[in-house]
C-alpha positions as CSV (number, residue, x, y, z in Angstrom):
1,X,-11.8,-17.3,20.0
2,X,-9.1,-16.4,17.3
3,X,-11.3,-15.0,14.7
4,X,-9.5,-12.2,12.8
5,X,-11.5,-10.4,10.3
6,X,-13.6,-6.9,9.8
7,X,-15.4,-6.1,12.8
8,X,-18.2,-3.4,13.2
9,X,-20.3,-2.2,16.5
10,X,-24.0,-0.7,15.8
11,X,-26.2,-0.4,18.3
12,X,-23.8,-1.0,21.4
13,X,-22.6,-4.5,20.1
14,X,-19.5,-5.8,18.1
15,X,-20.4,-7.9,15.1
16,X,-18.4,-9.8,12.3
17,X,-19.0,-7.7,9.5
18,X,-18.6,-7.8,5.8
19,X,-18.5,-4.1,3.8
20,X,-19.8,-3.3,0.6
21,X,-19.8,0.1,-0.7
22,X,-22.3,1.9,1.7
23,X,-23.6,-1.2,2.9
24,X,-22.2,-3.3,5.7
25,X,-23.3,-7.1,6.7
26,X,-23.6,-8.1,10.3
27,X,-23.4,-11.2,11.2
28,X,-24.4,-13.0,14.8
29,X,-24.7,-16.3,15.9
30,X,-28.0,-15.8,17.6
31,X,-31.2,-14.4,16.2
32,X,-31.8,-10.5,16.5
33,X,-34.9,-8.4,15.7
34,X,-34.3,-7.4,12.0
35,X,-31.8,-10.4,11.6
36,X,-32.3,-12.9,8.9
37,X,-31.4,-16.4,9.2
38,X,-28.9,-17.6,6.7
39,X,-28.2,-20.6,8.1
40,X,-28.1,-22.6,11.4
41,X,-26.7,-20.7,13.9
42,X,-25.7,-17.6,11.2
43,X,-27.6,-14.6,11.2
44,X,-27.2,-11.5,9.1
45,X,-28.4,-7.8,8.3
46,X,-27.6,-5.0,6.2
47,X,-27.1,-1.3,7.4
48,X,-25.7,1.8,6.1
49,X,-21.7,1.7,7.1
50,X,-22.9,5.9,8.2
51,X,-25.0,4.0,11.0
52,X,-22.2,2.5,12.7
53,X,-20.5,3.6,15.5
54,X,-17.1,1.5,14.5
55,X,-15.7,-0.5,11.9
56,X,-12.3,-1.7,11.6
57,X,-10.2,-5.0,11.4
58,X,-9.8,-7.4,13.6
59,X,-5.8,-8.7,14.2
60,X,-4.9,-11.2,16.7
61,X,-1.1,-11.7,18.0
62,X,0.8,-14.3,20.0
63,X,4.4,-15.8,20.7
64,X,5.5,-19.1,20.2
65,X,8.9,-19.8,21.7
66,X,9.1,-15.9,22.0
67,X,8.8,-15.2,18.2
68,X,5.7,-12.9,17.2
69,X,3.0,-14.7,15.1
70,X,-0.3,-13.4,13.7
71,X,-3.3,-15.9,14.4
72,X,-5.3,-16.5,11.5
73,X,-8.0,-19.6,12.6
74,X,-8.8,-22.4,15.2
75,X,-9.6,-25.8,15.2
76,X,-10.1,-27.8,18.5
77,X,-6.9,-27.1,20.3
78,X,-4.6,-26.0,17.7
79,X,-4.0,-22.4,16.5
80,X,-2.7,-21.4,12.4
81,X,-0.1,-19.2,13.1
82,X,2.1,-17.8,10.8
83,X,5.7,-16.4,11.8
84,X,6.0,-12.5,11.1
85,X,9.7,-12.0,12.3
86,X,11.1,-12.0,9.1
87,X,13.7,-14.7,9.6
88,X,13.8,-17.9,8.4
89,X,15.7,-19.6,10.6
90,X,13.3,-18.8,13.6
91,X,10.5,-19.6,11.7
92,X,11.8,-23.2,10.7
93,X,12.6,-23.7,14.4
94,X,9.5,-23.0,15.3
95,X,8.7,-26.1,12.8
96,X,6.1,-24.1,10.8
97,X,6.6,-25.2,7.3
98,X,7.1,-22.7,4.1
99,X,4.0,-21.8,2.4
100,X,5.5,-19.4,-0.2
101,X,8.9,-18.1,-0.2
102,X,9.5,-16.0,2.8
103,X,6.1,-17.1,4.3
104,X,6.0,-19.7,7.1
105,X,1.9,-20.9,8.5
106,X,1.0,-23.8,10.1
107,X,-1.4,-25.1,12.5
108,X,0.4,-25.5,16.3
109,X,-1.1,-26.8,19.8
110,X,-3.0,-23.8,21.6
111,X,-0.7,-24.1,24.2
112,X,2.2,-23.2,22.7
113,X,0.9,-19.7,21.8
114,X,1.4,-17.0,24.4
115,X,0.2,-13.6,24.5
116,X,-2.9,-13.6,22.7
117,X,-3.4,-9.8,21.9
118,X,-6.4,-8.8,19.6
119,X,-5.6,-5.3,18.0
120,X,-8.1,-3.6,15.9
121,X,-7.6,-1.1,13.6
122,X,-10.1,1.3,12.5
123,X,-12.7,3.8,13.1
């Protein structure tokens, strides 16, 4: 699942996460002791970022064609992709169109995306 984003681990398990000063949300999709339902299939909680034993971001990386891409969300079978080579030529070959000068997203078939790395960053 491409879901890039801030990421925390408490208690042994990885979470989505959301920081706010000292404060950190979890989020999981299934219900935990301590947990509260936010909405179907969305559960949060709110600890002290000092309990955690990570928290970082979550980055996910591909190829299409060969060029690098950073993965951003998914729908069904297609991947939002933006190119981050830095040239513009490769990035209109690749047929993802111009968002804002210099940046080039759009959503491609799943298959066309190799090398799905997920890097996080953080501590």
């Amino acid at each position: 699942m491409i879901t890039p984003g801030y990421r925390a681990r408490w208690q042994g398990t990885e979470y989505e996460a959301s920081p706010d000063g000292a404060l950190v949300r979890l989020y999981g999709a299934d219900p935990a002791p301590g947990f509260d339902q936010v909405r179907p299939g969305r559960y949060r909680r709110i600890v002290l970022a000092d309990e955690l034993e990570w928290f970082g971001y979550l980055h996910v990386t591909g190829r299409i064609d060969g060029a690098p891409v950073i993965l951003l969300a998914e729908r069904g079978d297609e991947l939002l992709a933006e190119y981050v080579g830095g040239r513009s030529p490769v990035a209109e070959a690749l047929g993802l169109p111009a968002v804002e000068p210099g940046v080039y997203r759009g959503w491609v078939p799943r298959a066309r995306v190799t090398d799905v790395v997920p890097l996080r960053t953080g501590s």
